[in-house]
Each structure stands twice: as C-alpha cells, then as structure tokens.
C-alpha positions, 0 to 999 in steps of 0.5 A, a space after each residue: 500500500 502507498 499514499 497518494 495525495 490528491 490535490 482538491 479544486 473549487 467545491 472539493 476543496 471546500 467540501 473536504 475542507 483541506 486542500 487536499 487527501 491522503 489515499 490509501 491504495 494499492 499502486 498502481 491503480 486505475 483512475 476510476 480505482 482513484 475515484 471510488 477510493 475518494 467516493 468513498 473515504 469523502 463521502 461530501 466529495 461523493 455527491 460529484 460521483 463519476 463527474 469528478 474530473 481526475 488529472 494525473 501529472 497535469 492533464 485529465 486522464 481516462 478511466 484506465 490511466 495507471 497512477 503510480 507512486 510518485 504521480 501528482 494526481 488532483 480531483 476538479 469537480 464538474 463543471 457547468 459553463 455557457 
C-alpha cells in the first residue's frame, strides 16, 4: 500500500475542507480505482460521483490511466459553463 495525495479544486476543496487527501491504495491503480477510493473515504466529495474530473501529472486522464507512486494526481469537480 502507498499514499497518494490528491490535490482538491473549487467545491472539493471546500467540501473536504483541506486542500487536499491522503489515499490509501494499492499502486498502481486505475483512475476510476482513484475515484471510488475518494467516493468513498469523502463521502461530501461523493455527491460529484463519476463527474469528478481526475488529472494525473497535469492533464485529465481516462478511466484506465495507471497512477503510480510518485504521480501528482488532483480531483476538479464538474463543471457547468455557457
């Protein structure tokens, strides 16, 4: 097992109420691993469900993308625009 911190954006970090959470998992992990972990152990962070955007070393990543130790891996809720 490692611990991997993930870096919280907008409502995230708000509803954490930390700029950011420790994980931890199994690495590597798939993202949507990354994701259901987060669902999971913040349940106000849940609410985004498979909307939460997860990007690994600075750009989104799909569901499949590997996250390994030493990843910079951050969360961004949905987002709306017009």
């Amino acid at each position: 097992m490692a611990t991997l911190r993930v870096r919280l954006f907008a409502a995230h970090r708000e509803a954490a109420g930390a700029p950011h959470v420790d994980l931890r998992l199994a690495l590597p992990a798939p993202v949507s691993q990354v994701r259901a972990a987060l669902n999971s152990q913040w349940p106000a962070l849940a609410r985004a469900g498979d909307a939460t955007l997860i990007a690994v070393n600075g750009q989104f990543a799909p569901e499949g993308r590997l996250v390994r130790e030493g990843d910079e891996v951050a969360a961004f809720p949905p987002v709306a625009g017009g």
